[in-house]
VOPAGU-2260 file (C-alpha; in pm, 1 decimal, decimal comma):
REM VOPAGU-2260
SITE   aa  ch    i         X         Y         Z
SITE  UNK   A    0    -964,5     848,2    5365,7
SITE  UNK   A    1   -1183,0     632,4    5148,3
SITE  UNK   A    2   -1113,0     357,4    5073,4
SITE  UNK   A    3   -1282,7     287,4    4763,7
SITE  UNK   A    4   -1111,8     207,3    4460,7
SITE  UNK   A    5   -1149,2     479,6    4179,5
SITE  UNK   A    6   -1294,7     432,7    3840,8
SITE  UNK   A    7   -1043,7     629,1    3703,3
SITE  UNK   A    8    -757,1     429,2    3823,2
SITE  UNK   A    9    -808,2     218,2    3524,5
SITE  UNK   A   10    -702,7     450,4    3321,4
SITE  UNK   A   11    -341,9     404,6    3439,8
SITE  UNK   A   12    -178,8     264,8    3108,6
SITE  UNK   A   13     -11,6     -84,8    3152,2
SITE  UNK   A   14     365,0    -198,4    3075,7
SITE  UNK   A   15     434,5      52,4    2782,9
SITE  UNK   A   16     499,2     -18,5    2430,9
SITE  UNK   A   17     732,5     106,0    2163,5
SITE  UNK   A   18     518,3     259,9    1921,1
SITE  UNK   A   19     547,1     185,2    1543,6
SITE  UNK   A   20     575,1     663,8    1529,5
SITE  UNK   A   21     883,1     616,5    1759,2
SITE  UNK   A   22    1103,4     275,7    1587,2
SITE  UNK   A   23     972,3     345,6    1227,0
SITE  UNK   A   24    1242,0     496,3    1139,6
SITE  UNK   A   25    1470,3     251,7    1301,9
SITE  UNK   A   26    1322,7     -19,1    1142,5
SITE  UNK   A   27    1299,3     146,1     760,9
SITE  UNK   A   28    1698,7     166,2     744,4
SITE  UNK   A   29    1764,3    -112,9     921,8
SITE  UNK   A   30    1590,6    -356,8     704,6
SITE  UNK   A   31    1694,5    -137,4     405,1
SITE  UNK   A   32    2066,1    -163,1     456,8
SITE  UNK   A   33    2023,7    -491,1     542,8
SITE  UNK   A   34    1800,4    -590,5     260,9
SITE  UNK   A   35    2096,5    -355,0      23,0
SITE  UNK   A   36    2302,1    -636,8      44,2
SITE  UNK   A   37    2244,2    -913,0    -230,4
SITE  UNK   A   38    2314,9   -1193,4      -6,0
SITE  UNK   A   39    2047,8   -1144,3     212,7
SITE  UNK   A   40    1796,6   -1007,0     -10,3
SITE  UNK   A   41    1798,6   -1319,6    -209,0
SITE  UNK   A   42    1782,7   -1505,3     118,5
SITE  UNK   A   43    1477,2   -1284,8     165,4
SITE  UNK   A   44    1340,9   -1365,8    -183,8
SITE  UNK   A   45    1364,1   -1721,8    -140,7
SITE  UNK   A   46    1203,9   -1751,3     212,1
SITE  UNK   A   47    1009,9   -1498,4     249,6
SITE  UNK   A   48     857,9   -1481,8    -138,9
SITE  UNK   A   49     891,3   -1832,6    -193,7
SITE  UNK   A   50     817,8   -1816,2    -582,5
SITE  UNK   A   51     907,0   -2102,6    -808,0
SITE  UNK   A   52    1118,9   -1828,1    -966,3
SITE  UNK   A   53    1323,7   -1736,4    -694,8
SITE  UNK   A   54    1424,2   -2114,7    -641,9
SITE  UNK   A   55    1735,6   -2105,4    -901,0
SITE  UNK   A   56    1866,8   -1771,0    -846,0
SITE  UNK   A   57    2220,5   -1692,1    -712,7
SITE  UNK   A   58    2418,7   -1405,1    -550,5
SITE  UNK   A   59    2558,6   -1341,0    -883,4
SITE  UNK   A   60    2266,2   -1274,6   -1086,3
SITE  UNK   A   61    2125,5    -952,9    -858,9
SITE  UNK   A   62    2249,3    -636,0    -880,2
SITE  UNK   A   63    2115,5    -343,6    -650,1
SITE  UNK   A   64    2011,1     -34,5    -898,4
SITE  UNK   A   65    2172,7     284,6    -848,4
SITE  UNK   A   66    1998,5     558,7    -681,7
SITE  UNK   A   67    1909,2     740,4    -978,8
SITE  UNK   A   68    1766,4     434,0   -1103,3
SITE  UNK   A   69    1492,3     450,1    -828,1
SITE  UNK   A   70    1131,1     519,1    -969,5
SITE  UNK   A   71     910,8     750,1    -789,3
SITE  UNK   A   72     540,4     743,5    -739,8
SITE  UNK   A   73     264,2    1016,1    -794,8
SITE  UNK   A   74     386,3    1216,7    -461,9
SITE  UNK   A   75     711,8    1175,4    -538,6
SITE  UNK   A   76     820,6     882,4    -290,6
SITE  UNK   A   77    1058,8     639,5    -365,7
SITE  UNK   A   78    1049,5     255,6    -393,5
SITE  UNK   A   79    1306,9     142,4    -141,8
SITE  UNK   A   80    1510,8    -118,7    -318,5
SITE  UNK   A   81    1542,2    -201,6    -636,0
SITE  UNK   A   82    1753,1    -517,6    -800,4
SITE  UNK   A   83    1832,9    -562,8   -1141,8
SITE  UNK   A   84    1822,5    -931,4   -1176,1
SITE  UNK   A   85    1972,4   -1148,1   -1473,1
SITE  UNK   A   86    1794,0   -1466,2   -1533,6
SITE  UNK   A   87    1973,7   -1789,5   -1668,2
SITE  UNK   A   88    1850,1   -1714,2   -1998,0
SITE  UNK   A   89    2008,2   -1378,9   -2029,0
SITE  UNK   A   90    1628,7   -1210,3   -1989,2
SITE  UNK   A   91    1612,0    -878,9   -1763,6
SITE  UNK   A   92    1380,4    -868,9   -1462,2
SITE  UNK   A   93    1357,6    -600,1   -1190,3
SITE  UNK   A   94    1218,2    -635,0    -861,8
SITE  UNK   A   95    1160,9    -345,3    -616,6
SITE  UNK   A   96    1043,7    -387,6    -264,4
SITE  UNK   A   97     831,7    -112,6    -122,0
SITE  UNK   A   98     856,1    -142,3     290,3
SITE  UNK   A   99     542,2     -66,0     505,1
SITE  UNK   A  100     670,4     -36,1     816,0
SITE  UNK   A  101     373,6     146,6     977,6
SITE  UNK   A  102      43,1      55,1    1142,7
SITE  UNK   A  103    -236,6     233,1     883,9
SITE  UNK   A  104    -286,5       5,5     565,0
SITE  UNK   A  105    -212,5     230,7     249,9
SITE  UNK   A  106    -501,5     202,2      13,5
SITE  UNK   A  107    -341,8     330,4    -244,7
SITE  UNK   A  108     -62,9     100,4    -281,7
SITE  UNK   A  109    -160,9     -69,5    -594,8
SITE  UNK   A  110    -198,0     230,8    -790,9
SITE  UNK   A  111     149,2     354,9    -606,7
SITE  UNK   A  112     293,6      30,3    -753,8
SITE  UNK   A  113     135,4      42,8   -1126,1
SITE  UNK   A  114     305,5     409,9   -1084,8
SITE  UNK   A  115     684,8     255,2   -1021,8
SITE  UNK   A  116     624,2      -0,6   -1267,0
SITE  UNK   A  117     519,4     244,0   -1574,8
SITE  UNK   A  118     836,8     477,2   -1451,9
SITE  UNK   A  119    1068,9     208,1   -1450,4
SITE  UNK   A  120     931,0      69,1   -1788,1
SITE  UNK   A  121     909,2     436,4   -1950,2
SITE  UNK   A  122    1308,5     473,2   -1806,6
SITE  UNK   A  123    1397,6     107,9   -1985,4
SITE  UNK   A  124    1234,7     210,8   -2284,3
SITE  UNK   A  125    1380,4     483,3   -2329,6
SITE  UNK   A  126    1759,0     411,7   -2275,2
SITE  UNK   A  127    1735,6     173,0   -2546,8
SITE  UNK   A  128    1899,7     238,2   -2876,6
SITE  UNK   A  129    1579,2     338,6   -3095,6
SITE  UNK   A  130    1704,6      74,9   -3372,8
SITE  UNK   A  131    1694,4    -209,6   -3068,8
SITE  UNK   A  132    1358,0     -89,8   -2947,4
SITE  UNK   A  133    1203,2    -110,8   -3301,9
SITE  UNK   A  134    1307,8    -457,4   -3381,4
SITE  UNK   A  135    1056,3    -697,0   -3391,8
SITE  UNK   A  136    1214,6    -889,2   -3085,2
SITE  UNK   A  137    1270,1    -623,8   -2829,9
SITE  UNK   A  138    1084,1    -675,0   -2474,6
SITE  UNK   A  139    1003,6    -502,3   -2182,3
SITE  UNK   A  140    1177,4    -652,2   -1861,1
SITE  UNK   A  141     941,9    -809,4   -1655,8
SITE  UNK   A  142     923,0    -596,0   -1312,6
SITE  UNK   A  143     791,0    -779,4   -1000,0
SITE  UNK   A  144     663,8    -503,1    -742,0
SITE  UNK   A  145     712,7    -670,4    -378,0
SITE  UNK   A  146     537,8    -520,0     -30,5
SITE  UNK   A  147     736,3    -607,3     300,1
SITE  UNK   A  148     435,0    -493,4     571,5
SITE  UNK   A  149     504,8    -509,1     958,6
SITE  UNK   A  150     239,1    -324,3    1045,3
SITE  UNK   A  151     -37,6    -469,3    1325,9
SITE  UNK   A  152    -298,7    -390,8    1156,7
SITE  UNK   A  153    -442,8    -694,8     913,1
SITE  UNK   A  154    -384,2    -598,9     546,1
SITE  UNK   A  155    -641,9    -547,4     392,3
SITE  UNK   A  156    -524,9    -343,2     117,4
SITE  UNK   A  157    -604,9    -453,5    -303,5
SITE  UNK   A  158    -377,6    -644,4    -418,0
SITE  UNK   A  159    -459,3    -666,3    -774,7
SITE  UNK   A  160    -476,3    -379,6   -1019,0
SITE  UNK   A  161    -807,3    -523,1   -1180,4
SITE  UNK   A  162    -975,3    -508,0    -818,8
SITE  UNK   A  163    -884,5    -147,2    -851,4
SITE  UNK   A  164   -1085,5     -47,9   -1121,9
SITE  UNK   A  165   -1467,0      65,5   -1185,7
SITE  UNK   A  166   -1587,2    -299,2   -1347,0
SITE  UNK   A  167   -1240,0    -434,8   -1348,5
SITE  UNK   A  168   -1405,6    -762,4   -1306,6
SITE  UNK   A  169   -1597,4    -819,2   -1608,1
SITE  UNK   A  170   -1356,6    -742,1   -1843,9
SITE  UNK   A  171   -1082,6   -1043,4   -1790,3
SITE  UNK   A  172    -763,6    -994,4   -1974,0
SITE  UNK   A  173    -900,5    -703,9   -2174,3
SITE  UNK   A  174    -866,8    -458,1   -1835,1
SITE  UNK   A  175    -489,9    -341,6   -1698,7
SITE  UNK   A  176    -385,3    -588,0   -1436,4
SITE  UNK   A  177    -124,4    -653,8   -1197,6
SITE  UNK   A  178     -68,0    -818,3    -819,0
SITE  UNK   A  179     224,5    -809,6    -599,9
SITE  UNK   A  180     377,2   -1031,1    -378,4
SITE  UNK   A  181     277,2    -940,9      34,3
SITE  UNK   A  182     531,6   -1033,9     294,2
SITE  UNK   A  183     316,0    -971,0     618,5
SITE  UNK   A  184     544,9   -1019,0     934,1
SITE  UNK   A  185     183,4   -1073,7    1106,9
SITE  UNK   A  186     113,1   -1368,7     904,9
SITE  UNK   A  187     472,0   -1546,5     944,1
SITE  UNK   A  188     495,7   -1800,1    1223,4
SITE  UNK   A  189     802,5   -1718,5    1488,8
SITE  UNK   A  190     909,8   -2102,9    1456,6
SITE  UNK   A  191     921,5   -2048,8    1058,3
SITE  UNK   A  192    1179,0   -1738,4    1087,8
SITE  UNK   A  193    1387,4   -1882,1    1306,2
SITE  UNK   A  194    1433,8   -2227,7    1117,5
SITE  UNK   A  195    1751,3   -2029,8     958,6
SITE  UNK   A  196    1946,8   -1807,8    1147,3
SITE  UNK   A  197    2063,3   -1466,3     904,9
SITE  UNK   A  198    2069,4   -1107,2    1002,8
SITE  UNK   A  199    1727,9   -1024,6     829,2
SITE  UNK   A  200    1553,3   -1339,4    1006,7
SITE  UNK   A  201    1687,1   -1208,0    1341,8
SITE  UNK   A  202    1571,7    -872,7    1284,5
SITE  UNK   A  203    1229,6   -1000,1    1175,1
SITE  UNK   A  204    1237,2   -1226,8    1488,4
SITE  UNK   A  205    1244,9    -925,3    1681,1
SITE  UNK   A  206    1050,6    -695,0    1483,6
SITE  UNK   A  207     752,6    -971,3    1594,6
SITE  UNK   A  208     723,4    -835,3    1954,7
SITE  UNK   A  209     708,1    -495,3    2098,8
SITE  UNK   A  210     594,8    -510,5    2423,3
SITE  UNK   A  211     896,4    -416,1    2652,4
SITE  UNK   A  212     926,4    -778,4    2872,2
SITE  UNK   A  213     860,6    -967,6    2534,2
SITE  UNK   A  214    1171,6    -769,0    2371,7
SITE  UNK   A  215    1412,2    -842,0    2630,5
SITE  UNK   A  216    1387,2   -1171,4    2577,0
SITE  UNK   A  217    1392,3   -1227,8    2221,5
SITE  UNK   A  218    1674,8    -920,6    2179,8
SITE  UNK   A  219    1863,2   -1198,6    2385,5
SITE  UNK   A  220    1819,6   -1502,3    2227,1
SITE  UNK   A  221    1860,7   -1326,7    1897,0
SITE  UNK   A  222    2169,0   -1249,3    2050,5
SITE  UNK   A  223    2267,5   -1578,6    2094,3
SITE  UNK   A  224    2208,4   -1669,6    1717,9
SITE  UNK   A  225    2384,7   -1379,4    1554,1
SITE  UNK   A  226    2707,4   -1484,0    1728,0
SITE  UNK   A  227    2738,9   -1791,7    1520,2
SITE  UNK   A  228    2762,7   -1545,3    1238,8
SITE  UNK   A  229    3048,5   -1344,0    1102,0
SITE  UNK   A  230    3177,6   -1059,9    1239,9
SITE  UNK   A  231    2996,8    -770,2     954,7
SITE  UNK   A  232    2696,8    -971,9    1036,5
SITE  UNK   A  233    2714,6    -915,3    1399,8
SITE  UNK   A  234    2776,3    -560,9    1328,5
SITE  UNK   A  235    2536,7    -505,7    1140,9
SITE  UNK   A  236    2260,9    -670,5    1368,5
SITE  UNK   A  237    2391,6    -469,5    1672,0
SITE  UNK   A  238    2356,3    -133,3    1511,4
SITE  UNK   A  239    1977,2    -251,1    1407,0
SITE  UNK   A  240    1899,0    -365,5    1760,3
SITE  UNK   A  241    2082,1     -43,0    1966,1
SITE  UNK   A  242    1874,2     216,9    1820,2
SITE  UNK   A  243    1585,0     -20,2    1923,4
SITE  UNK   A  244    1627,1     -42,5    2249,7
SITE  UNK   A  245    1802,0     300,7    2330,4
SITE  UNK   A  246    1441,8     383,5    2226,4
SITE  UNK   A  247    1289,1     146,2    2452,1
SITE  UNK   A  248    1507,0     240,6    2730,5
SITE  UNK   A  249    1487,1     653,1    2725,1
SITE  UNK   A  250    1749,8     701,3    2590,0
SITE  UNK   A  251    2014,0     607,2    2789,9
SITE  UNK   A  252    2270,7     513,7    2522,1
SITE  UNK   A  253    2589,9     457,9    2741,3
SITE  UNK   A  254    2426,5     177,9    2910,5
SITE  UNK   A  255    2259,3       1,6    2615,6
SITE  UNK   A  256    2637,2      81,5    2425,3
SITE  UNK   A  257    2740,5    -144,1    2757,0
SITE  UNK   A  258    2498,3    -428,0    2732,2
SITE  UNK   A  259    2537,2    -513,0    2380,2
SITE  UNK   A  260    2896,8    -474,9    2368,9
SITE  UNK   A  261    2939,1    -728,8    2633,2
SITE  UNK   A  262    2680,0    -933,0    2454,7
SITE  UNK   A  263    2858,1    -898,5    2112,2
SITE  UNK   A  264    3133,4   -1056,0    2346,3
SITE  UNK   A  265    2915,1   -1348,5    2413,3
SITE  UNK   A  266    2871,0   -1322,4    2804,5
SITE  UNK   A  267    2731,9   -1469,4    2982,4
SITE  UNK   A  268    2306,9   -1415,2    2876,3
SITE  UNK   A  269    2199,1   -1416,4    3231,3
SITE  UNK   A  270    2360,1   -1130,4    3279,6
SITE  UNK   A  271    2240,5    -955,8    2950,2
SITE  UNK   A  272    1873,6   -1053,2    3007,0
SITE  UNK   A  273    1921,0    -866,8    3408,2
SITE  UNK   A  274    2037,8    -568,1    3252,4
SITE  UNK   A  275    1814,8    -472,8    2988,7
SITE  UNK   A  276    1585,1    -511,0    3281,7
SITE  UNK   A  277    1755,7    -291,3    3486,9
SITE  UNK   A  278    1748,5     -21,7    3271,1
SITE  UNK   A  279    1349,6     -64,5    3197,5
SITE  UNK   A  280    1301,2     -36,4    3580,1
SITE  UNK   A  281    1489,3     273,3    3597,4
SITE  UNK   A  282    1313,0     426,7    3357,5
SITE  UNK   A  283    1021,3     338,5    3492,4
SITE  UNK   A  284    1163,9     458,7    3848,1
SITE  UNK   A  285    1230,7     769,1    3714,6
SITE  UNK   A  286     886,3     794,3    3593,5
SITE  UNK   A  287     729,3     764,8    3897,9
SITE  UNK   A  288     947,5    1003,8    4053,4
SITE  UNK   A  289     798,5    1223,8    3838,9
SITE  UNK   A  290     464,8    1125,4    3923,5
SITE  UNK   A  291     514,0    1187,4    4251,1
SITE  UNK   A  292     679,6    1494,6    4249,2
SITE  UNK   A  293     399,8    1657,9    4051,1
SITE  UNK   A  294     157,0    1531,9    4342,1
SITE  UNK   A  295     364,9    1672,7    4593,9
SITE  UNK   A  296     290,1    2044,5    4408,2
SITE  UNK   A  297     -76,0    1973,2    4405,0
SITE  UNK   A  298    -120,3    2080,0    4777,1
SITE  UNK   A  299    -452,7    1860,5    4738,6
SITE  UNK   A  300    -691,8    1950,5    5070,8
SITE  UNK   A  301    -713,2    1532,4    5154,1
SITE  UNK   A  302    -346,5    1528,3    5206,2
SITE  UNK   A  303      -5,3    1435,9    5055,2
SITE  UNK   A  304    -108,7    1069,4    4987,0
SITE  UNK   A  305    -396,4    1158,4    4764,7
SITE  UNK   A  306    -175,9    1456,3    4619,6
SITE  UNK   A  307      64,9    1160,2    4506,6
SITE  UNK   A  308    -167,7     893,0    4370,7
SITE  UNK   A  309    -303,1    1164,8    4134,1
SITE  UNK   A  310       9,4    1281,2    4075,9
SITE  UNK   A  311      92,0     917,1    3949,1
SITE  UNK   A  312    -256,8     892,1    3775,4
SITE  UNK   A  313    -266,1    1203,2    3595,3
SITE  UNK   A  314      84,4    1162,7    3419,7
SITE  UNK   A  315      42,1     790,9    3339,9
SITE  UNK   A  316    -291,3     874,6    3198,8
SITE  UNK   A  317    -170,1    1228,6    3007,4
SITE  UNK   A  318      65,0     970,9    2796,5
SITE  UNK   A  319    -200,4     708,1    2733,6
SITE  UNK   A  320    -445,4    1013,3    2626,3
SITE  UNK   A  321    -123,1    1190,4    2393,5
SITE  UNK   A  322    -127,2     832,9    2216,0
SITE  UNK   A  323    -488,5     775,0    2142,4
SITE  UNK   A  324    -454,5    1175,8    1987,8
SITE  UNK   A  325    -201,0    1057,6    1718,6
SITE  UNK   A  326    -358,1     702,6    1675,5
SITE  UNK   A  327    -695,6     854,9    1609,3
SITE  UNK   A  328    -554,0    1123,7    1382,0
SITE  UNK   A  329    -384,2     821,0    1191,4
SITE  UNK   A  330    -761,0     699,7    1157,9
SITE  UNK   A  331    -700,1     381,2    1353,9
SITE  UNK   A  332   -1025,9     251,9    1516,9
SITE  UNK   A  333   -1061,0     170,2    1897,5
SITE  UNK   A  334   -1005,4    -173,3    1890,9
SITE  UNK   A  335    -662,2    -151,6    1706,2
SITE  UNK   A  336    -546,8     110,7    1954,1
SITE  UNK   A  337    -609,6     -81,2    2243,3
SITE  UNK   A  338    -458,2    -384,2    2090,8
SITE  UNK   A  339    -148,1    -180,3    2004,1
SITE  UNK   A  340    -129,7     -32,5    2375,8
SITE  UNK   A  341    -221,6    -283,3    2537,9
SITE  UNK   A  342    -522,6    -124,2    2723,8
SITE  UNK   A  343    -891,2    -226,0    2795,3
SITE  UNK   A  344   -1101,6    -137,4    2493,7
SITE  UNK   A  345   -1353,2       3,1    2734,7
SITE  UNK   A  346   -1058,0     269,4    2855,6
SITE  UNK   A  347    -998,6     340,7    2517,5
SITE  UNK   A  348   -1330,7     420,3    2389,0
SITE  UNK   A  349   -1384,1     700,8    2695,4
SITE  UNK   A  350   -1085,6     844,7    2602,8
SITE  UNK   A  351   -1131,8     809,0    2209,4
SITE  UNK   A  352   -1481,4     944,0    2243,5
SITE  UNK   A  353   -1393,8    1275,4    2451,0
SITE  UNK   A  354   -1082,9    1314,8    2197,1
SITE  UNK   A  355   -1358,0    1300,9    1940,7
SITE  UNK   A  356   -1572,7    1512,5    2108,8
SITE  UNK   A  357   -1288,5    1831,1    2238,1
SITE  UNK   A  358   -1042,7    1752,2    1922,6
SITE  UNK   A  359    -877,2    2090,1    1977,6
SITE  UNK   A  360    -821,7    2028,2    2347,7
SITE  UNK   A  361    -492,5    1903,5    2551,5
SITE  UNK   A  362    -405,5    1590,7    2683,0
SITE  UNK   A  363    -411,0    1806,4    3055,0
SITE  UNK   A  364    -797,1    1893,2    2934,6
SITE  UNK   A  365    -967,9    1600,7    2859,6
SITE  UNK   A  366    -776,1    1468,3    3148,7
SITE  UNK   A  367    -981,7    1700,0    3347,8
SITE  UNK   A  368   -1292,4    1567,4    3179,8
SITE  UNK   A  369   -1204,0    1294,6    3283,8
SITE  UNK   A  370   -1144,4    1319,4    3636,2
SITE  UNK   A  371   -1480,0    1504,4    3703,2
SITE  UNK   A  372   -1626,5    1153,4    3564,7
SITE  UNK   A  373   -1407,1     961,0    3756,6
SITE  UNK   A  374   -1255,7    1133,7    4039,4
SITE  UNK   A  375    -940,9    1016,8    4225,8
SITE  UNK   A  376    -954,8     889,4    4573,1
SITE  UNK   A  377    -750,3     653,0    4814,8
């Protein structure tokens, strides 16, 4: 045997990461039934949004909008949340919160926004009693469009209608305008969530790190703080958290179901922290298994030991090539996929550019490609 180190051993992708494609979903309800209660929304509102505005507002003055009340944009998605909100004075305002929980930056969200706001606006206008709409004192409620992005990207979106526009610019108040407020989890320091301790800062808290060793930790200590809470709060935190790491963990719900029942129990977090472990390492055991059972059918002519280490190579590197195949249909650039998988840029671009090159190929085939760059030996 050789023993020279191959190139294409550095393809091997590193300590995996749950992808935005695979917790997306978990994320978009969990925040949204979360966010469905007034309490915390208005928590949210004041922390998050900070606006002089929000300062005064109670519990009592926000009322979630029925589902039929939810506007629609041009392709027919919905706004998330909306509140109907009753200020001191008796004036209407309604604010609607439009979550981004993905990686690509929408481009279009201003003009998805100026969409809500005219169908809201048109619905208002048009429930009113004709004789009240007519009067020389009937207004509009003001409707204050919010985006909640988690995505790891940098926004870079517009963020005012005006921007938008052909010559927006030279036109001041005389052109259609609007902004809305950004919550970027990016931009939000870890020590600023966690200087109050509710279910939506928790879940934020979280929602900061994806890499597997990172989550263990801060699933735990998150842990810690939702047991000073109440016991719907709790709740409502645990089903957020299991779907994340039943994810993370390949499924293996009965012994995630374990782990956070005995940490709902407030055992001891020792223990907690060694289990989630646990259950990473299998998964990862049972990965190479697999590795190394495909090697063993490769009846390669150096031997069973180079039969396994490209057995091991080939399926860690498949995966890594499957994910830079839906990042790069996404339109995500080389640099942000490396960052999000945690791989040498250099890595990425060979990959990316053969991907680019054979776009109607398998993972299995530009695998091949390249091998016969970088061939496998021991």
């Amino acid at each position: 045997m050789q023993d020279t180190k191959s190139k294409s051993q550095a393809f091997q992708p590193k300590e995996a990461v749950l992808s935005v494609e695979e917790i997306s979903q978990y994320h978009d309800k969990g925040y949204k039934r979360d966010l469905s209660l007034p309490d915390e929304f208005l928590h949210f509102l004041k922390k998050y949004v900070a606006a002089d505005w929000t300062k005064d507002l109670e519990v009592s003055q926000l009322h979630l909008a029925d589902k039929e009340f939810i506007s629609k944009d041009y392709e027919g998605r919905e706004s998330d949340l909306v509140y109907d909100i009753t200020l001191k004075d008796e004036q209407k305002i309604y604010v609607f919160v439009l979550q981004e929980l993905q990686s690509k930056v929408d481009y279009t969200m201003i003009f998805r926004i100026l969409v809500y706001i005219f169908n809201i606006l048109m619905r208002f206008f048009l429930s009113a009693d004709p004789t009240v709409r007519s009067r020389k004192d009937f207004r509009l409620p003001s409707v204050v469009p919010i985006v909640f992005y988690n995505g790891t990207d940098a926004w870079t979106a517009i963020q005012e209608l005006k921007d938008y526009q052909m010559a927006g610019g030279i036109f001041g108040e005389y052109v259609l305008n609007l902004k809305y407020y950004l919550v970027d989890l990016n931009q939000i320091d870890e020590e600023y969530i966690l200087n109050t301790n509710t279910v939506i800062d928790n879940i934020m808290y979280c929602d900061k790190f994806r890499r597997k060793a990172e989550l263990i930790g801060v699933v735990r200590d998150a842990f810690m703080r939702v047991n000073l809470l109440g016991g719907q709060d709790k709740e409502e935190f645990y089903n957020w958290v299991s779907h994340i790491l039943i994810t993370a963990c390949g499924n293996n719900k009965d012994a995630v179901k374990e782990i956070l029942v005995s940490a709902l129990k407030e055992e001891k977090n020792m223990e907690f922290k060694y289990n989630i472990e646990r259950i990473f390492e299998m998964e990862r055991e049972e990965a190479v298994a697999e590795g190394l059972a495909e090697g063993r059918t490769k009846g390669l002519a150096e031997g069973l030991a180079e039969g396994l280490a490209e057995g091991l190579v080939k399926g860690r590197t498949e995966q890594l090539i499957i994910q830079v195949q839906k990042k790069k249909k996404k339109g995500l650039s080389v640099d942000t996929i490396a960052d999000m998988l945690e791989e040498e840029p250099d890595v990425i671009s060979e990959i990316y550019s053969l991907v680019q090159r054979y776009p109607e190929r398998t993972e299995s085939e530009i695998y091949q490609e390249l091998e016969r760059k970088h061939p496998v030996r021991i």
